[in-house]
N, C-alpha and C positions, 0 to 999 in steps of 0.2 A: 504494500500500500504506500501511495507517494504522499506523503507529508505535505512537504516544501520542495521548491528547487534547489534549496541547497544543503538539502539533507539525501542520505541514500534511503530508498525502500524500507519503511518501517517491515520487519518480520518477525515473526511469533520467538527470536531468538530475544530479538532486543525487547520484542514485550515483557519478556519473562526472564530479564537481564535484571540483577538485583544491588543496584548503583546509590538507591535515593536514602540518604538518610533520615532518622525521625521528622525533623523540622523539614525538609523537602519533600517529603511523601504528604505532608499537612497540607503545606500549602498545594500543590500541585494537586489532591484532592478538593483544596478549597473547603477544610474543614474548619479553620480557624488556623492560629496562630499555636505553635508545638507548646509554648508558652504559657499557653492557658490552661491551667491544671485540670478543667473539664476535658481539653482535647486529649493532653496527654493519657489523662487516664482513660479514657475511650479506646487510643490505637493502647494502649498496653493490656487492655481488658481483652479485644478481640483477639491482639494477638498472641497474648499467653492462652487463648481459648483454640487456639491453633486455627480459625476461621478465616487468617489472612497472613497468607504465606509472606516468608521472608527469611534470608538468613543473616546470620552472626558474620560479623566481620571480621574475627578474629578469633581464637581459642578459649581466649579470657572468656568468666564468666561477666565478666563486666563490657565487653565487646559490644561496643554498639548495634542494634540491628540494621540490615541492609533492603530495601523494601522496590518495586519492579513500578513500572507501567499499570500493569495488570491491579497489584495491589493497592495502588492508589484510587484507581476504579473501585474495586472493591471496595475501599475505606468508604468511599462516598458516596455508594451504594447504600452501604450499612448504616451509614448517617441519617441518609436522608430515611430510610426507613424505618430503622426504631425511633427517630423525629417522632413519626404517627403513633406511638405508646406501643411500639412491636417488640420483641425480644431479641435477645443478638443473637439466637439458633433462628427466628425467622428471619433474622434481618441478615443472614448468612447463606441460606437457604438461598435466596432470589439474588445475592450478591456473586454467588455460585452460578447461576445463572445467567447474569449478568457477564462473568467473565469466559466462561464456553461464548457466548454469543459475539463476545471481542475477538477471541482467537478465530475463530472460523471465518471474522468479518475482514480482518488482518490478510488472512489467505485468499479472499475473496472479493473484496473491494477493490478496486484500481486507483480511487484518491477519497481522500477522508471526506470533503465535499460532497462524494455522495451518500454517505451515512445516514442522511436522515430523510432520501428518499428513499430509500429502502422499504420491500413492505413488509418485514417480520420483526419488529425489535419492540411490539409491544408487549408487556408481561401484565397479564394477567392474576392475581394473585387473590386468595381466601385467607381466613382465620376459622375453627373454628369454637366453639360457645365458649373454651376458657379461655382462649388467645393464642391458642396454639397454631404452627403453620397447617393448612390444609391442602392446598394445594397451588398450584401457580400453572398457566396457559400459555404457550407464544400464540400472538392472533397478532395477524394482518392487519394493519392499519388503516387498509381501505375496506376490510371485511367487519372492521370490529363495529360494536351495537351497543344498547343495553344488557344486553340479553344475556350477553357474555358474565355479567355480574347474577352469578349464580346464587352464590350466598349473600347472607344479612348483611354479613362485614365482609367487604369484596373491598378489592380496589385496583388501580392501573398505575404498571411503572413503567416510563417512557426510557427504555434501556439506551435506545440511538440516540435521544439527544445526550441523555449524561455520558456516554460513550465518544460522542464528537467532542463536547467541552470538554473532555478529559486530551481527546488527540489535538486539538488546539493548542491546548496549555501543554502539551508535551513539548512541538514542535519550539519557543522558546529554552524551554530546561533541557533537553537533548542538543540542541545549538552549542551551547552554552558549554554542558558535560564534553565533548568532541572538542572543543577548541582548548579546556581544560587540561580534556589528558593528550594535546598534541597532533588528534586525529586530522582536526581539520584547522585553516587559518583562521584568526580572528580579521575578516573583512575590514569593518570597518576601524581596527587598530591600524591595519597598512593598508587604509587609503591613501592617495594624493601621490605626491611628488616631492623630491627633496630639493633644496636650491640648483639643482643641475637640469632640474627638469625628468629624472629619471623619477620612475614609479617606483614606489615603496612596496610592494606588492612583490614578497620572493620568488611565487611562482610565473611572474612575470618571465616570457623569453628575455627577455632583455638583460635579465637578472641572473639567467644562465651561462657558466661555461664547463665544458669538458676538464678546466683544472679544477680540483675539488679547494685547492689553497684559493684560488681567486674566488671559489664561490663563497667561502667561509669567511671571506674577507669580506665582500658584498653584503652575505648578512650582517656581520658585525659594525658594519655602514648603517644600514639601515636600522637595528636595532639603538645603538648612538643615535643617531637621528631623532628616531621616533623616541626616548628614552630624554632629548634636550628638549622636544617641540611640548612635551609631559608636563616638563617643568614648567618653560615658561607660558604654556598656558594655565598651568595652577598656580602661578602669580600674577596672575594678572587679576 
């Protein structure tokens, strides 16, 4: 699935790639701030309930945990549904849900744009007399009715759209993580041109030679450069 143009093909690798930590799984689920001791205790509730995968970073038992794509859907998934006075086994249940219906849409979708024309990503969902989960539906968005609301306490969860805001908000914090760990250029870092007129830009041709001493040197140009113009626009 294409993202952006300047990203590669979102795939079910990098959904399930587990990079974000506590405070960046929050926010990229748009659950509040990691900060806020209700949020915290929320993702730590679900996920010592083991409802939303993630791993350890490290062996320590103190190890931060590392949390995906996927999981952050989840998280806000879960949110938004025990929001309505649901329980975290319900609100986990259709979370589960929720995220089969991302990997398959990942595989299956050609650009995230058209997510929410799609016509299967409504969920359907029951409780029933104690609050327990009873069941849940995929239906057709152009098929679905009243009707569909079987039981007393019924309700509809719009899986495509919180699935599209969720690959929106990736396509920033995925930029971002790739320029971080070196994958990709930071664009607009090496914009422009330095007083010679050459472009800042290393994978500029221009910026290429067959010696690796003269290329290493070029960078180290450019990085001075961009490393002075730093300063003196932070003085200013």
């Amino acid at each position: 699935m294409k993202l952006a143009r300047h990203l590669p093909d979102l795939t079910v690798d990098e959904l399930n790639r587990y990079w974000l930590n506590p405070i960046q799984v929050c926010d990229l689920a748009a659950i509040g701030q990691h900060r806020d001791p209700k949020v915290r205790r929320f993702l730590g509730n679900v996920s010592d309930a083991k409802m939303l995968p993630f791993r350890k970073s490290g062996p320590a038992k103190t190890a931060p945990r590392l949390y995906s794509l996927k999981s952050a859907t989840m998280l806000r998934t879960m949110r938004e549904v025990s929001a309505s006075g649901r329980g975290y086994e319900f609100a986990g249940a259709i979370a589960d849900k929720v995220a089969t219906i991302m990997t398959d849409m990942v595989e299956s979708v050609s650009h995230h744009d058209q997510v929410r024309e799609q016509d299967q990503w409504l969920i359907v969902y029951a409780a029933l007399w104690n609050g327990s989960f009873a069941f849940f539906e995929l239906v057709k968005r152009r098929d679905f009715s009243i009707s569909y609301l079987k039981a007393y306490d019924s309700s509809v969860f719009d899986a495509g759209a919180l699935i599209q805001e969720a690959l929106n908000a990736y396509i920033g914090a995925w930029g971002r993580d790739r320029v971080d760990r070196g994958v990709d250029i930071d664009q607009c870092r090496y914009a422009g041109y330095d007083d010679e007129g050459r472009p800042l830009d290393p994978t500029d041709p221009s910026n290429f030679s067959d010696d690796p001493v003269e290329r290493a040197r070029r960078r180290l140009e450019i990085e001075e450069y961009i490393a002075k113009r730093d300063e003196e626009e932070g003085a200013k």
